[in-house]
C-alpha positions, 0 to 999 in steps of 0.5 A: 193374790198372795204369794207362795214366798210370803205364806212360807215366810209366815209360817216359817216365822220364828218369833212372834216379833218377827211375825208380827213385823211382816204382818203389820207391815203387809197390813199397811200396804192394804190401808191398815196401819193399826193393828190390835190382836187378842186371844184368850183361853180364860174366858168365863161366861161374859169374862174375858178373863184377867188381862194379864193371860191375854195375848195381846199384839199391837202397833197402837201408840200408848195413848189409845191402848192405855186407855182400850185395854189399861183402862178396860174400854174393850170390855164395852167396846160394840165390835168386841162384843161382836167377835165374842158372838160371831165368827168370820170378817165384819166391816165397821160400817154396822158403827154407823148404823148402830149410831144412826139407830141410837142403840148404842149403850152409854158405855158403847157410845163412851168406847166410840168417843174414845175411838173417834178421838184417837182417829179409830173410825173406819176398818174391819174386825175379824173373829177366828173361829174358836176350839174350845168355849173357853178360848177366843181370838180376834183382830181389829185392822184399823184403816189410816186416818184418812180413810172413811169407811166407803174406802175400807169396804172398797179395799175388802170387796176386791181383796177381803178374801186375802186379807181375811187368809193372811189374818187366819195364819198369822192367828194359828202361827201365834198358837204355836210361839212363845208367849209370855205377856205380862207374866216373865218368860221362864228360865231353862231349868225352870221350863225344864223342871215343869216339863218333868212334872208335866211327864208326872214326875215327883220332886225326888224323881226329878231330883233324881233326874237332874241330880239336884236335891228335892229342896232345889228342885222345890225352889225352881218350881216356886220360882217358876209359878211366880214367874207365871203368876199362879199359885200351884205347880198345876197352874203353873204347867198349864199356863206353860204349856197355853203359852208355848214355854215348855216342850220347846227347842232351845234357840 
């Protein structure tokens, strides 16, 4: 049963580092001492989108997730194609029947080798029910190494439901923090220079505003859309806003 302390600790949580703390703790205490989270709301058709715009969450070592996400793996990877197309919780076992059928594409068997050496073989995937077409979340918990699958599918059947509550927080919780991946974090006066354009004020309006001239505000706009990595101001205050950089209380 999950407690009212921990759900209010959850919710409460003022940094993703610290939610995501609690969460790969609590995790662990079930058997799932790795844990890799995803989101995106770029995806096109069968792209994800770039890497770069993903929220990416992991206590993976370096060596599994160079390879996973650096080197592109999960694109072939047979659980996130089925996270892509299903809602709700999944057991790795469907891996083992894949196997045993010989469907598995050569790229596939290539993820699976992959994961087998670095001890992924036996957990649960859960894919969060998306808001638009274009965004997409999931959660793969990794079971200890010494576990098989038998042990993960007995640990779900008596406390999935939890585990499976406990994930659609920590994913929704995500959605309302700061994000900023591999794009830099904005500074106060560009974040506060993008919400004025994003409240459709003109350059010389927020000049106005601030009172600065149009050439610095000019220059805080450019700065902000390199941090962002985008090239127009539009692009610059949606990708802002998707990752929770405007609009927000100073800490």
């Amino acid at each position: 049963m999950i407690s009212s302390r921990y759900l209010d600790a959850l919710t409460t949580a003022a940094s993703i580092e610290e939610l995501w703390d609690m969460h790969t703790q609590r995790m662990a205490g079930y058997g799932f001492d790795r844990l890799l989270y995803g989101f995106t709301r770029y995806r096109s058709g069968s792209s994800l989108g770039d890497p770069d715009d993903f929220v990416i969450l992991t206590n993976h070592p370096d060596s599994y997730t160079d390879g996973f996400i650096g080197r592109g793996l999960y694109k072939h990877a047979p659980m996130t194609r089925w996270a892509l197309d299903h809602e709700g919780s999944c057991s790795w076992r469907i891996m083992a029947e894949k196997i045993a059928s010989n469907t598995l594409s050569e790229e596939e068997k290539q993820v699976v080798i992959f994961n087998l050496s670095h001890k992924v073989h036996a957990g649960y995937s859960i894919s969060f029910r998306s808001l638009s077409p274009r965004s997409k979340g999931a959660i793969a918990l990794t079971a200890r190494a010494d576990m098989v699958q038998d042990d993960v599918d007995a640990i779900w059947a008596e406390h999935g439901t939890d585990i499976t509550v406990m994930n659609n927080i920590v994913h929704l919780k995500i959605m309302t923090l700061p994000y900023h991946g591999a794009s830099r974090g904005l500074t106060r006066r560009q974040r506060e220079v993008l919400e004025w354009v994003g409240d459709g004020k003109t350059t010389q309006d927020i000049a106005m505003l601030l009172g600065l001239t149009p050439a610095t505000i000019e220059k805080h706009l450019r700065l902000a859309r390199e941090a962002l990595s985008v090239e127009t101001t539009a692009q610059a205050v949606l990708k802002a806003a998707f990752q929770n950089q405007m609009f927000v209380l100073e800490p």
